[in-house]
Rosetta silent file (secondary structure, phi, psi, omega in degrees, C-alpha in Angstrom):
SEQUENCE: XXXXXXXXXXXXXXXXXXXXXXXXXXXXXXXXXXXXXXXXXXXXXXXXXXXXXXXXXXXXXXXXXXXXXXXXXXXXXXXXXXXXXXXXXXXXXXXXXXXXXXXXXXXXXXXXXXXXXXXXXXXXXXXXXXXXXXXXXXXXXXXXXXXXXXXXXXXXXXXXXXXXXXXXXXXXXXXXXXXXXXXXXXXXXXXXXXXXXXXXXXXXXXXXXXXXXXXX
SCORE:     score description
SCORE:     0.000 S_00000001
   1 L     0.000  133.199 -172.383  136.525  285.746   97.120 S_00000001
   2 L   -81.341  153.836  164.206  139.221  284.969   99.380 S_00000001
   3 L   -88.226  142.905 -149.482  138.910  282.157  102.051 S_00000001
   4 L   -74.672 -177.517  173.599  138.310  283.103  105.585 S_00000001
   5 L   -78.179  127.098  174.990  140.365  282.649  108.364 S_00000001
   6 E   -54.250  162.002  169.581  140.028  279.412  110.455 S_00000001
   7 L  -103.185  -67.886 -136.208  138.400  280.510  113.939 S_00000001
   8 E  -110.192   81.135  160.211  138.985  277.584  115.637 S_00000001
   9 E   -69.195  108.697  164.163  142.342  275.135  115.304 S_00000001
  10 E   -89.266  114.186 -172.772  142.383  271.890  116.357 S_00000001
  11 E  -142.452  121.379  178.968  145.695  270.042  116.093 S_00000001
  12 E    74.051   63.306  139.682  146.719  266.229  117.076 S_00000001
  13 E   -88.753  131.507  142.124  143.651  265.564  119.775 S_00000001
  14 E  -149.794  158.845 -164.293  143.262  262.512  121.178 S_00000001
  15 E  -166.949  121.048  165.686  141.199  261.571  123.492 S_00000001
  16 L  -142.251  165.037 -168.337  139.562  258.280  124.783 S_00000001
  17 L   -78.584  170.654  173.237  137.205  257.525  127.608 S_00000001
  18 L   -68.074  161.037  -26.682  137.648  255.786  131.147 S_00000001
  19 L   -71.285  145.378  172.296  138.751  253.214  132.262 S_00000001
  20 L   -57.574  153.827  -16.069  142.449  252.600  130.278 S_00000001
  21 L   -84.942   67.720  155.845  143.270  250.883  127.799 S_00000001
  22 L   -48.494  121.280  177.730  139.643  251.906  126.358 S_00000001
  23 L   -53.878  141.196  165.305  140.491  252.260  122.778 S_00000001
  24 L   -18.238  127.310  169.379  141.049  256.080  121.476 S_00000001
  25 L   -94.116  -53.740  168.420  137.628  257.510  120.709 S_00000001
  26 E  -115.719  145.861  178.390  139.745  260.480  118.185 S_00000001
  27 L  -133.447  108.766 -157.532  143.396  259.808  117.734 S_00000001
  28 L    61.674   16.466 -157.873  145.324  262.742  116.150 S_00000001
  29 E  -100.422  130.813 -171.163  142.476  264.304  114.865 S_00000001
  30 L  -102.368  155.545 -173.057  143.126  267.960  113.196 S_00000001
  31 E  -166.094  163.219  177.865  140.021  269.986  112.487 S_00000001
  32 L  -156.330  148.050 -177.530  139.185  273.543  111.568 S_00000001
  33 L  -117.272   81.018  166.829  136.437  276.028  112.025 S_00000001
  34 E   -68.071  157.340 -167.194  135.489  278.686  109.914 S_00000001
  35 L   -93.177  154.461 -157.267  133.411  281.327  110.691 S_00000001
  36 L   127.808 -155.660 -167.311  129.394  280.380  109.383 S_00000001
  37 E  -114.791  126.390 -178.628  127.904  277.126  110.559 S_00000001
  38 E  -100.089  105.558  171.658  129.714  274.121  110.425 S_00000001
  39 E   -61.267   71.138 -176.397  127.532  270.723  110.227 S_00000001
  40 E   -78.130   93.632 -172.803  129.188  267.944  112.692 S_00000001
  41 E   -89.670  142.706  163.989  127.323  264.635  111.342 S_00000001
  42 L  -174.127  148.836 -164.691  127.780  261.278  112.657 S_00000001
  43 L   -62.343 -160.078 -174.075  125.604  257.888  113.577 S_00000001
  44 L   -82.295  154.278  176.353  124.586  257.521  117.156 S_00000001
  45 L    68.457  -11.113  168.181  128.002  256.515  119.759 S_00000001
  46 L   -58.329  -18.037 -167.396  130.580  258.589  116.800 S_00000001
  47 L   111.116   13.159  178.802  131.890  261.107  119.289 S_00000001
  48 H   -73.912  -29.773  179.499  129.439  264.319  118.489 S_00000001
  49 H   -93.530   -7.794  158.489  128.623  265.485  122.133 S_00000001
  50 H  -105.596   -4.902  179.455  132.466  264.771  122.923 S_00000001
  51 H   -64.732 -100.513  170.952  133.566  266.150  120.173 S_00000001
  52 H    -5.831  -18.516  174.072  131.876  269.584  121.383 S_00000001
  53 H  -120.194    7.113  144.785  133.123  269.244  124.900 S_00000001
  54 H   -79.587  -33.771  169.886  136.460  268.895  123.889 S_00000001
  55 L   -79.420   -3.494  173.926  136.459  272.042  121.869 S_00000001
  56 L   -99.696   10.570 -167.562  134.987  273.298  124.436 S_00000001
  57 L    77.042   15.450 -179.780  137.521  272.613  126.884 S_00000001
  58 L   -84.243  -10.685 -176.363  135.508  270.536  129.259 S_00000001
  59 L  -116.430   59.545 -163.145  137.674  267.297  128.820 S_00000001
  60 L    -2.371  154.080  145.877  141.473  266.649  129.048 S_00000001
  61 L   145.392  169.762 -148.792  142.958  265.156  126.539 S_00000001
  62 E   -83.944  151.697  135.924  146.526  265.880  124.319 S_00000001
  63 E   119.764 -143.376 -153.087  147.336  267.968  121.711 S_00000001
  64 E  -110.050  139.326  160.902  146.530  271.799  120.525 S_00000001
  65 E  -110.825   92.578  169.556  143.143  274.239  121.009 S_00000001
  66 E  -133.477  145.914 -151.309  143.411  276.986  119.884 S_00000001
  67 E  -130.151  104.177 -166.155  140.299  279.929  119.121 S_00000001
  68 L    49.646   26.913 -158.584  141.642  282.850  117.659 S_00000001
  69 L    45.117   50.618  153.796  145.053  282.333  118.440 S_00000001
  70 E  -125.552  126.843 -143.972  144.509  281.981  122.034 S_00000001
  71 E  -115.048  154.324 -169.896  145.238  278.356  123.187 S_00000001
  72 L   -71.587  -21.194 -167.876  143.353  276.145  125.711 S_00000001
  73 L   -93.252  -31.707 -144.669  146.768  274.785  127.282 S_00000001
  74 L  -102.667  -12.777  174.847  148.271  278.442  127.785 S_00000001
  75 L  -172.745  115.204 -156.280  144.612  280.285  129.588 S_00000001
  76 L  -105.915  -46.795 -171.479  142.323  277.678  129.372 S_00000001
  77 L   -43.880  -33.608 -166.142  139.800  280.497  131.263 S_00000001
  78 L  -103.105   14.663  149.402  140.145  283.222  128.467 S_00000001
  79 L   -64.653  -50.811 -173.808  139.740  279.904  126.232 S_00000001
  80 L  -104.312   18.761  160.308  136.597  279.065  127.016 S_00000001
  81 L   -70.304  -25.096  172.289  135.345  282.358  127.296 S_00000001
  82 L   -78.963   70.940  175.477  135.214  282.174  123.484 S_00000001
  83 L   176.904   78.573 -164.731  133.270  279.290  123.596 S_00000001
  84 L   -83.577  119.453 -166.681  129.158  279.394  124.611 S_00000001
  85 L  -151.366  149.594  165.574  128.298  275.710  125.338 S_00000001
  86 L  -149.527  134.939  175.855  125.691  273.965  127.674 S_00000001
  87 L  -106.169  117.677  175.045  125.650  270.411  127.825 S_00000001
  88 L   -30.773  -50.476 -169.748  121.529  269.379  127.908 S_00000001
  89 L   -92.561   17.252  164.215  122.374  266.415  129.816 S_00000001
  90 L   -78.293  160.866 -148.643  124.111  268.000  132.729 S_00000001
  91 L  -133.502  -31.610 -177.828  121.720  268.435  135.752 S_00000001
  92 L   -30.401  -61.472  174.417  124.121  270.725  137.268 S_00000001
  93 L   -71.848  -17.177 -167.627  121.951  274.118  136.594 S_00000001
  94 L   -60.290   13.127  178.008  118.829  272.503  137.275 S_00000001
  95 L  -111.624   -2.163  163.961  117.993  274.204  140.507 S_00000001
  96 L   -77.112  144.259  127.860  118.200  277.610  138.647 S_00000001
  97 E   -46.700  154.292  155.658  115.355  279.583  136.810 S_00000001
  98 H   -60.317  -43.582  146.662  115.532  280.392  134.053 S_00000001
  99 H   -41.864  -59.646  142.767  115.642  284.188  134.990 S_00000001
 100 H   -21.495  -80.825  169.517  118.434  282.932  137.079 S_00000001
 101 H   -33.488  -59.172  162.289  120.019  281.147  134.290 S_00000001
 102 H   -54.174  -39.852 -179.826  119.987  284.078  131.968 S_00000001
 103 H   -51.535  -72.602 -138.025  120.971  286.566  135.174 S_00000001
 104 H  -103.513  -56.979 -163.501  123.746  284.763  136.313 S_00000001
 105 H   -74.005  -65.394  146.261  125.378  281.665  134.188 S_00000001
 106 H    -8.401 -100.428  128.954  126.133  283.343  131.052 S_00000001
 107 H    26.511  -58.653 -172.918  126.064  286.560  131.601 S_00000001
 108 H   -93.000  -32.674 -164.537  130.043  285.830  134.292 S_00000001
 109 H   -85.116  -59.853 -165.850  131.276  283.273  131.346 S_00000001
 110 L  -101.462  103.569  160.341  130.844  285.513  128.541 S_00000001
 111 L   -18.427  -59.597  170.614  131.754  289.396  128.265 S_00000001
 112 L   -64.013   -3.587 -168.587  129.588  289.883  125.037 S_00000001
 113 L   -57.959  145.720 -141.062  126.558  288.393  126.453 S_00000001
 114 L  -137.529   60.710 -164.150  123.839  290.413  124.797 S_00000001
 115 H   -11.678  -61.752  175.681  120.463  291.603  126.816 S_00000001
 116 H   -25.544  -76.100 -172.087  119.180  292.413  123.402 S_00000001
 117 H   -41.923  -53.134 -144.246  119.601  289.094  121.914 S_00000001
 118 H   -83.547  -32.592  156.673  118.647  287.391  124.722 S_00000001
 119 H   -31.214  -50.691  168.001  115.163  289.120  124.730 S_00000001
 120 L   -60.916  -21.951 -152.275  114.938  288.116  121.423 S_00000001
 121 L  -112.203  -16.978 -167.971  115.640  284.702  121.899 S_00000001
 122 L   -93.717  -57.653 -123.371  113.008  284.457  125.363 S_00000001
 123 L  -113.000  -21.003  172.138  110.152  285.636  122.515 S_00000001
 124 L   -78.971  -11.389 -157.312  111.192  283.727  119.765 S_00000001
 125 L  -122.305   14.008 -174.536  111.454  280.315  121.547 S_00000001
 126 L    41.327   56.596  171.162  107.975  281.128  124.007 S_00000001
 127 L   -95.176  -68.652 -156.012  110.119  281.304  127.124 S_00000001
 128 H    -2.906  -55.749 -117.580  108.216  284.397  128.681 S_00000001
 129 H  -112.974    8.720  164.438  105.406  282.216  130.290 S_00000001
 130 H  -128.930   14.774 -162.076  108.658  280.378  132.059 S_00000001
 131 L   -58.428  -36.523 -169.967  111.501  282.467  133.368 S_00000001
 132 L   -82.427   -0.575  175.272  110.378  281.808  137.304 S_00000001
 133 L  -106.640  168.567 -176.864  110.450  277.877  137.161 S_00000001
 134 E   -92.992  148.344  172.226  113.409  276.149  137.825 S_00000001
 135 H   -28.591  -32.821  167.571  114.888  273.755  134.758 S_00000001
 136 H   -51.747  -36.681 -175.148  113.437  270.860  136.987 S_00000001
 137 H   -97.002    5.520 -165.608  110.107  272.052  136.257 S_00000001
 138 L   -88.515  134.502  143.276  110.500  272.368  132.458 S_00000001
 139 L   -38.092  159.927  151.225  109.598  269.813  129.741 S_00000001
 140 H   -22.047  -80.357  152.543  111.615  268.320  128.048 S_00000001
 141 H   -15.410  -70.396 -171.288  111.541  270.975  125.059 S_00000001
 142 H   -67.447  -32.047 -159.263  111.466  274.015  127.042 S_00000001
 143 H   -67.643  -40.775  166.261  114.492  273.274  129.259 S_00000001
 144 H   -59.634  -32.954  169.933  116.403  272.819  125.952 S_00000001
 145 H   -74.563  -45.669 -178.330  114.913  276.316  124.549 S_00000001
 146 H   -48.588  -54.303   78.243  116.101  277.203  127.785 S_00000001
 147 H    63.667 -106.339  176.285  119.502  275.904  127.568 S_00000001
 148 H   -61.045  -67.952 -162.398  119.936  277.692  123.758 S_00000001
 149 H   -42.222  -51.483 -169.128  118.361  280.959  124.351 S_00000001
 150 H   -61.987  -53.900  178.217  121.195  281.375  127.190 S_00000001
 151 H   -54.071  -55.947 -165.911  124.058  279.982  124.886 S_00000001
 152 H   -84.595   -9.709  153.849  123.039  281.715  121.531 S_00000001
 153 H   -45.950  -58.916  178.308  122.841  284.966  123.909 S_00000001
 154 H   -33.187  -38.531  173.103  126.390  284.819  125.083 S_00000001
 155 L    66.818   63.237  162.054  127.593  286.032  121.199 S_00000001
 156 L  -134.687  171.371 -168.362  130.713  284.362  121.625 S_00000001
 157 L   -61.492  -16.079  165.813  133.171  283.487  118.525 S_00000001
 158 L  -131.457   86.576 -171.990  132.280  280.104  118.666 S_00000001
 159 L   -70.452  117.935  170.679  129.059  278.814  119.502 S_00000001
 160 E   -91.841  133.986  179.628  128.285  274.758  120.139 S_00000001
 161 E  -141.265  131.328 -163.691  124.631  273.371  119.717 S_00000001
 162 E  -111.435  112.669  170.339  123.967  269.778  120.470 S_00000001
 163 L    28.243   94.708  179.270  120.901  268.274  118.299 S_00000001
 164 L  -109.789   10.831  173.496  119.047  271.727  118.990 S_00000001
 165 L  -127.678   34.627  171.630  116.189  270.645  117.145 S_00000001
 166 L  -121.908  130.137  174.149  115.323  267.720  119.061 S_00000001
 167 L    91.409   11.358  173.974  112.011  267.830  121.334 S_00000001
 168 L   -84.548  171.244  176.623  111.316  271.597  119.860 S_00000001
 169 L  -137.059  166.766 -140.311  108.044  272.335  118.347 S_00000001
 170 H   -72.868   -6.043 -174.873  107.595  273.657  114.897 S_00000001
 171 H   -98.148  -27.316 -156.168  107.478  277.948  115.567 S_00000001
 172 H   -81.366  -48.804 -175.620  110.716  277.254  117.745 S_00000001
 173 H   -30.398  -58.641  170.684  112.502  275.342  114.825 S_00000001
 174 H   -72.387    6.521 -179.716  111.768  277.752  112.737 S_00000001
 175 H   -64.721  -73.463 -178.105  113.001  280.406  114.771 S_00000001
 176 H   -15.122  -75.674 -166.654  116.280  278.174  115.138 S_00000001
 177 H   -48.684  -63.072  179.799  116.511  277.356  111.352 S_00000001
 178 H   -52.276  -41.959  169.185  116.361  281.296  110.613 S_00000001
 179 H   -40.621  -41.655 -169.602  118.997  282.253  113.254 S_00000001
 180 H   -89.045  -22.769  153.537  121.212  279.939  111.679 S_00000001
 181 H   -58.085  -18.251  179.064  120.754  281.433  108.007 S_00000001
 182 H   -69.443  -42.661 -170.673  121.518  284.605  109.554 S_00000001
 183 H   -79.191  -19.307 -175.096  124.859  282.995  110.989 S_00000001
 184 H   -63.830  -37.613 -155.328  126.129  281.193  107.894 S_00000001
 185 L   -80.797   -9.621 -163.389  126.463  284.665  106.205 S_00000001
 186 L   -67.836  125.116 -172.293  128.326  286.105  109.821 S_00000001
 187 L   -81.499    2.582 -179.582  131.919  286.957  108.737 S_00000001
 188 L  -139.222    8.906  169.178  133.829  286.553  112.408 S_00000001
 189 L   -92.317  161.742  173.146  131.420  284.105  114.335 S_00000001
 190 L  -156.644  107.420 -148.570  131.494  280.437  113.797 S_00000001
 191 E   -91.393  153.652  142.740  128.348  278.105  115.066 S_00000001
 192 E  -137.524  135.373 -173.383  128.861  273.725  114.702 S_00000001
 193 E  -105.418  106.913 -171.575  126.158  272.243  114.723 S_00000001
 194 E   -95.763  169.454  154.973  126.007  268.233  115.554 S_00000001
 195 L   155.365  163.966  176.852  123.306  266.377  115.149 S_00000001
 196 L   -95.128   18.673  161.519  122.131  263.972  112.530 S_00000001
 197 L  -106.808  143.182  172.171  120.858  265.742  109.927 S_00000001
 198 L   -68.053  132.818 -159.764  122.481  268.874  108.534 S_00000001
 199 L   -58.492  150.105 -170.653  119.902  272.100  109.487 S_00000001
 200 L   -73.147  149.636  165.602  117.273  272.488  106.210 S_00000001
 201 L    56.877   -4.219 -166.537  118.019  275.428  103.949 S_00000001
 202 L   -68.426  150.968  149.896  121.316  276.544  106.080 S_00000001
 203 L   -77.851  100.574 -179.288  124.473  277.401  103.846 S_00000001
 204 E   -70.045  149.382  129.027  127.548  275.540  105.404 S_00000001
 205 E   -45.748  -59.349 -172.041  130.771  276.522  105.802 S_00000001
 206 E  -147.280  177.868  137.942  131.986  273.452  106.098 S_00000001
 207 E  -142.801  161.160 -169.413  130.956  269.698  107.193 S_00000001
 208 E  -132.600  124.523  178.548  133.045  267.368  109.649 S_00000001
 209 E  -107.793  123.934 -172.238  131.297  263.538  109.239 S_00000001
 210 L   -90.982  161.606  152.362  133.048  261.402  112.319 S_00000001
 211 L    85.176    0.690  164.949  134.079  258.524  111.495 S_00000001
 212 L  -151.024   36.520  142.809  135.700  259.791  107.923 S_00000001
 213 L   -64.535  145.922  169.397  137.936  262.667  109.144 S_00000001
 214 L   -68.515  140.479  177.848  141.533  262.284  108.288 S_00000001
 215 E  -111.278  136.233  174.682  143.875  261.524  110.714 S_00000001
 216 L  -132.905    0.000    0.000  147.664  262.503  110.772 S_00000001
């Protein structure tokens, strides 16, 4: 069987936080994405939730992006259109519904954004009994099924999920865990998943462990 085609190239990032001369959080670091589910492991403070908002274009920093051979430096907008992300701990949407949230924030980022899916995704994760409160009013739990229904709706070639199985209860995992057996087998999608365990029963693509990628 031949091997697929990278989705996702990363080449030469670096990137370290404020204020300078903070030391380099990644330095050089090349990475690839295939499409399935990719498993980004690392202890607590490696870099997993910046890793993910650097591929997702939310953060400056040097070297090459590129998602299907369209690059982050040359249309960083039609960059991240390929690229369905929420970060949990921004506060930023919290004055939306979730009916909102689903209407509106998706829905203008991504083209492919999927009614169907998303239907799918309110009934699998027991959102129904919450679309009319705002994110403010959510547990913990739900705001994050909130969050991920809207994200794994979008359908876009590369989907980011941040510990998506933390503060869930046990029908939504397993919802979760089956979506993502569905996606390891998908032959032009490509999910990474951080958090620290790798998802139970999933088939990887690949895994990227911080703190023992190579660098060059």
């Amino acid at each position: 069987m031949p091997t697929p085609q990278p989705l996702l190239q990363a080449t030469g990032i670096s990137f370290g936080h404020l204020p300078a001369p903070a030391p380099l959080l990644f330095e050089r670091l090349n990475l690839s994405l295939a499409p399935g589910v990719t498993w980004l492991g690392g202890d607590e403070s490696s870099g997993k939730t910046t890793l993910l908002k650097l591929l997702a274009g939310q953060l400056p920093a040097s070297g090459q992006l590129q998602i299907q051979g369209q690059s982050l430096a040359q249309d960083a907008p039609a960059y991240r259109r390929q690229v369905a992300w929420l970060d949990a701990r921004d506060d930023a949407l919290d004055a939306l519904t979730c009916r909102q949230l689903f209407a509106e924030e998706l829905p203008r980022r991504h083209p492919g954004f999927s009614p169907d899916a998303l239907a799918a995704h309110i009934d699998g994760l027991s959102l129904a009994p919450h679309l009319d409160k705002t994110l403010t009013m959510l547990s913990t739990g739900t705001r994050r099924k909130a969050l991920m229904a809207a994200v794994l709706a979008a359908q876009a070639p590369l989907t980011l999920l941040d510990q998506p199985f933390m503060a869930l209860d046990r029908p939504s995992i397993a919802y979760l865990l089956a979506l993502l057996d569905e996606a390891a087998r998908h032959a032009s999608r490509a999910w990474l998943v951080a958090d620290y365990e790798a998802p139970a029963g999933v088939a990887l693509a690949d895994v990227i462990a911080l703190g023992a990628m190579p660098l060059s």
